[in-house]
N, C-alpha and C positions, 0 to 999 in steps of 0.2 A: 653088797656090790654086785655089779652086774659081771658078762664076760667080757665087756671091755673098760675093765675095771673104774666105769662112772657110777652115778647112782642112778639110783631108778626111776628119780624122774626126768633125766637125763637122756639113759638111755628108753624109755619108752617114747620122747619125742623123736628121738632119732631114730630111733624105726620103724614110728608114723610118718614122720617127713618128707616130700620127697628130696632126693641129694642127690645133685648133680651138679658132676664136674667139668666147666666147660676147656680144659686143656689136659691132658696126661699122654707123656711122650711115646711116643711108638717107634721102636724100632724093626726096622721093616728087616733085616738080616739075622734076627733072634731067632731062636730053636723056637717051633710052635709050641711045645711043651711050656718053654719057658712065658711065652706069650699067653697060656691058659692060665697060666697061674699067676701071672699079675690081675689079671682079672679076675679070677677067683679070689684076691687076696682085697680088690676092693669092692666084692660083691658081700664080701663077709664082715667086712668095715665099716657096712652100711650103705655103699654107695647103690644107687637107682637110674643113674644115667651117666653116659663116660663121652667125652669125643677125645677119640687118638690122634694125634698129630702126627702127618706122613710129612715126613723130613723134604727138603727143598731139593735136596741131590737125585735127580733125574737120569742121571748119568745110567747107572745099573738097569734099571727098569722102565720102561715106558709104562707114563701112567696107569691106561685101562689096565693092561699087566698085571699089574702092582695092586689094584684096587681088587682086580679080580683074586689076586693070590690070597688076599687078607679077608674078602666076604665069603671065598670058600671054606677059610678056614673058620669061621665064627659060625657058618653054616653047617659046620661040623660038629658043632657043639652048642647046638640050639635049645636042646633044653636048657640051659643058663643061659646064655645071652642071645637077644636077639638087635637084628640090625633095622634101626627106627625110620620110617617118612615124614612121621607128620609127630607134635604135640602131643596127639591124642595116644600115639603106637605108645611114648613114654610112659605114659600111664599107667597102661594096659600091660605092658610088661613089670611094673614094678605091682601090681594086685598077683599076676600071676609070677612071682617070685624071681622074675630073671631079669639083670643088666641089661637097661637098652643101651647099643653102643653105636656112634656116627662116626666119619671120618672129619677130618679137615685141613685143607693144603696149607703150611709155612711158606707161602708163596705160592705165585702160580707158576707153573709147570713152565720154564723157560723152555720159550721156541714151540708154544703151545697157541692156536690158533684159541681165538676166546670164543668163538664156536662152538668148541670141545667143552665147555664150563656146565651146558645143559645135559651133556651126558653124564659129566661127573655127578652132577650135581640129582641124576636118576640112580647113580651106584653106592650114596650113601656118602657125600660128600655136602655138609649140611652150611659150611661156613669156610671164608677164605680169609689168611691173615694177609692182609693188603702190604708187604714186606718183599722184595726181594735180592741177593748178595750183587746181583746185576744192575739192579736200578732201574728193573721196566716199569714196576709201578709207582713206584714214588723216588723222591731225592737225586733224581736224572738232572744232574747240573749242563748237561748237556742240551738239554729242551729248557730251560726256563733258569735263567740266568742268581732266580732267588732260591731254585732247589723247590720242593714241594710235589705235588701230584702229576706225574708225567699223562700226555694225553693216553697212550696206553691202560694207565691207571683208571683214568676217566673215564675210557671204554667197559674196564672189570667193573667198576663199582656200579657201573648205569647199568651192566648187563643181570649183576647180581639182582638189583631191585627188580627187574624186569622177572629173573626167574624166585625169588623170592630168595634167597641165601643170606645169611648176615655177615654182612662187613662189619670185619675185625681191623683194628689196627693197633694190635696190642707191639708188633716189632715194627711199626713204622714210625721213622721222625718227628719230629716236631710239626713241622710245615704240612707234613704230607697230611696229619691225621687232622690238623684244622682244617685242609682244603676238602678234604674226605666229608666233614661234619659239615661241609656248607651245599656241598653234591648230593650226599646222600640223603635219599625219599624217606628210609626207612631208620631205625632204629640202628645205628653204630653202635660198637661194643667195644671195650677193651677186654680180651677176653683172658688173659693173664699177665699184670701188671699192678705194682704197688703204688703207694705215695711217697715220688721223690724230695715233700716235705719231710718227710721221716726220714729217708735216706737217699741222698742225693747219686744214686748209681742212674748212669742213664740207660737203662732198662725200665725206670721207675716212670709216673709220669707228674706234670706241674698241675697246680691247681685248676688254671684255665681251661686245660684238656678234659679233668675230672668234670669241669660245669658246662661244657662242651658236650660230653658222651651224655651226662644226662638229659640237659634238653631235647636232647635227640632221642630221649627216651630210653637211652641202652645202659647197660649196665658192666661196671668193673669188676672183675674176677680177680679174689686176692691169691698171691702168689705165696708158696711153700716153698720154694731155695731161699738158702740159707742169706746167700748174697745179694739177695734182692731186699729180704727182709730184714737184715741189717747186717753187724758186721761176722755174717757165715753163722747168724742165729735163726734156728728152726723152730724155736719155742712158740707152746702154743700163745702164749700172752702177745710175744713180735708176730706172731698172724692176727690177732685183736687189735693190736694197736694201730694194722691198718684199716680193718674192717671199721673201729672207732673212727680213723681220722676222714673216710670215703663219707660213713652216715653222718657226721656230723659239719661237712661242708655241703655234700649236697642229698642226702637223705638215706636209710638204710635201704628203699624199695631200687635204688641202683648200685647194690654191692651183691657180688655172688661168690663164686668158689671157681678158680683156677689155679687148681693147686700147682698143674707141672711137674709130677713129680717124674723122674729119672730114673727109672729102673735101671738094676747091673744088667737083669734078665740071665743072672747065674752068673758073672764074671764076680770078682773080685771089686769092681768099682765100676758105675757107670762108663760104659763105651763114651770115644770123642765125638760129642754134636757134631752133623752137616752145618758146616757154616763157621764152628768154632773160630774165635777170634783172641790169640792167648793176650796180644797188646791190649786189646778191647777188654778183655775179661781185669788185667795187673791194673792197666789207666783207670778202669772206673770204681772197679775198689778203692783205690789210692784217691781219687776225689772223692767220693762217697763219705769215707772214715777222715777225710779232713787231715791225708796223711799221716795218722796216726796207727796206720796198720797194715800190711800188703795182704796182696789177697792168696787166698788158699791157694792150694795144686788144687786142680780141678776132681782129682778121685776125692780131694777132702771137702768138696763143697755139701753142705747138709741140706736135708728136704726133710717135709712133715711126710711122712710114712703114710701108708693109707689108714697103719691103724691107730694114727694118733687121731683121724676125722673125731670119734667120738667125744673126745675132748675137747676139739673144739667147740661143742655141744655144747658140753658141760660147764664150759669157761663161758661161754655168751650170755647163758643162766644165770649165772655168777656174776657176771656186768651188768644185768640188771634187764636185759632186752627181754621182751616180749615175746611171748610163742608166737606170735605171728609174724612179725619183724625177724623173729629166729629162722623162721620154718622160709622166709622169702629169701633170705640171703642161704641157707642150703641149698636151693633150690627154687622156690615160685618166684622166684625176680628172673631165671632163665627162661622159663614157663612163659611167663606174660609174655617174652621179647619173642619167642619161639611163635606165638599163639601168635602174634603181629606179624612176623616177618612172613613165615613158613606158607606157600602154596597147599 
């Protein structure tokens, strides 16, 4: 057995592979200490590429700010990670041994002129999830009587193709993300999101949306909470059984890895998400589980660790998939879309 306790032919494709994750939470108020060492924790677990997710709450910091605090800090510690432009940087960082790491907004910056999208998008801001708790981009029942993509919305997503960034609409509704897939030039992603056939939580998404993002060429990023992937199961088989249900409706080349995972970042239990919604969180367990089960306190909600990545390896092995179909859902299915979308 290897050191992460798979076997060897396991783990020597996983770290030939490239891996990259297109979601892992960032908390922008953590100790920088604490912040190197979640990284270090999935630089050691195999991963090769990361995009952080800066929380939607603007309040504290003004973006550039914010953006600046967190690239000087990664700047600080450039021999491990470096911060990526293009496809190509990915690469190139993962031959020379270090994490390449992007940013990406959970919303756009309310009160943020869309103007400002091409500077962000110069400081390492590579993708926007089209979601916000206000409603400037999508689900503004106040513009459009059936809910959907606010013209606002319209503006982000035509601005993004224009600057090349991919639209995500892994936290956006129903309405919003069809009207998104009929706007959008470029390749859509759900970039962390399971199969609400497997689990009806509505974080998850419906079949239609799944053959939606593909056509569009983009690709679904399978989710590691517990409560997404069923009922507060982290196991590596409930992350398979979405990866199975994605490739076997519309093909393994649009499944990837968004795992999401929730660092405490040294507390005791993950700190409360910007945005948290404790009704939203009880209601949709309780549909989900078919009323058969309430859902966790949120310190108790589970995530696949970074060091369980390797098993996930090793279990896709085990289902029978292909090193090449393996090695695209690690990674080269984000690649392709990167390589399409990216300036």
């Amino acid at each position: 057995m290897t050191e992460w306790n798979i076997s060897e032919e396991a783990a020597a494709l996983h770290r030939d592979a490239l891996v990259w994750d297109m979601t892992n939470v960032w908390m922008l108020g953590a100790p920088a200490a604490r912040k190197i060492e979640l990284l270090s924790r999935l630089a050691a677990s195999g991963w090769d590429s990361v995009s952080l997710a800066l929380a939607y709450d603007w309040a504290q910091e003004e973006p550039l700010t914010m953006l600046a605090q967190e690239r000087s800090l990664l700047e600080e510690h450039s021999d491990k990670f470096v911060l990526f432009d293009s496809a190509d940087d990915v690469i190139k960082a993962k031959q020379e041994g270090k994490l390449a790491v992007d940013f990406h907004f959970i919303s756009y910056p309310s009160g943020t002129d869309i103007a400002m999208l091409e500077e962000f998008c110069k400081l390492g801001v590579r993708h926007v999830v089209c979601h916000s708790p206000r409603a400037a981009e999508g689900d503004n029942k106040i513009e459009r009587d059936d809910g959907g993509l606010t013209n606002f919305g319209s503006e982000l997503v035509q601005e993004m193709n224009r600057l090349g960034m991919i639209v995500d609409v892994s936290h956006s509704k129903y309405q919003t993300t069809m009207d998104i897939f009929e706007l959008s030039t470029d390749p859509v992603v759900f970039s962390h999101s399971n199969a609400a056939a497997l689990w009806n939580h509505s974080r998850n998404i419906r079949d239609d949306q799944i053959e939606a993002c593909a056509k569009s060429g983009g690709v679904i990023g399978v989710v590691g909470t517990g409560t997404y992937m069923g009922d507060n199961d982290n196991s590596t088989e409930a992350l398979v059984r979405h990866i199975d249900y994605f490739a076997e409706l519309v093909g393994p080349e649009h499944v990837g890895l968004g795992i999401d995972y929730i660092s405490g970042f040294g507390e005791p239990y993950p700190p409360k998400p910007t945005g948290w919604n404790e009704k939203r969180h009880v209601e949709g367990h309780w549909l989900a589980s078919g009323g058969k089960s309430e859902a966790p306190r949120r310190e108790d909600i589970k995530y696949v660790e970074p060091e369980g990545l390797p098993l996930l390896t090793e279990a896709l092995i085990n289902h029978g998939y292909s090193e090449a179909v393996i090695r695209g859902i690690l990674g080269e299915n984000w690649l392709r879309v990167a390589r399409r979308v990216w300036n």
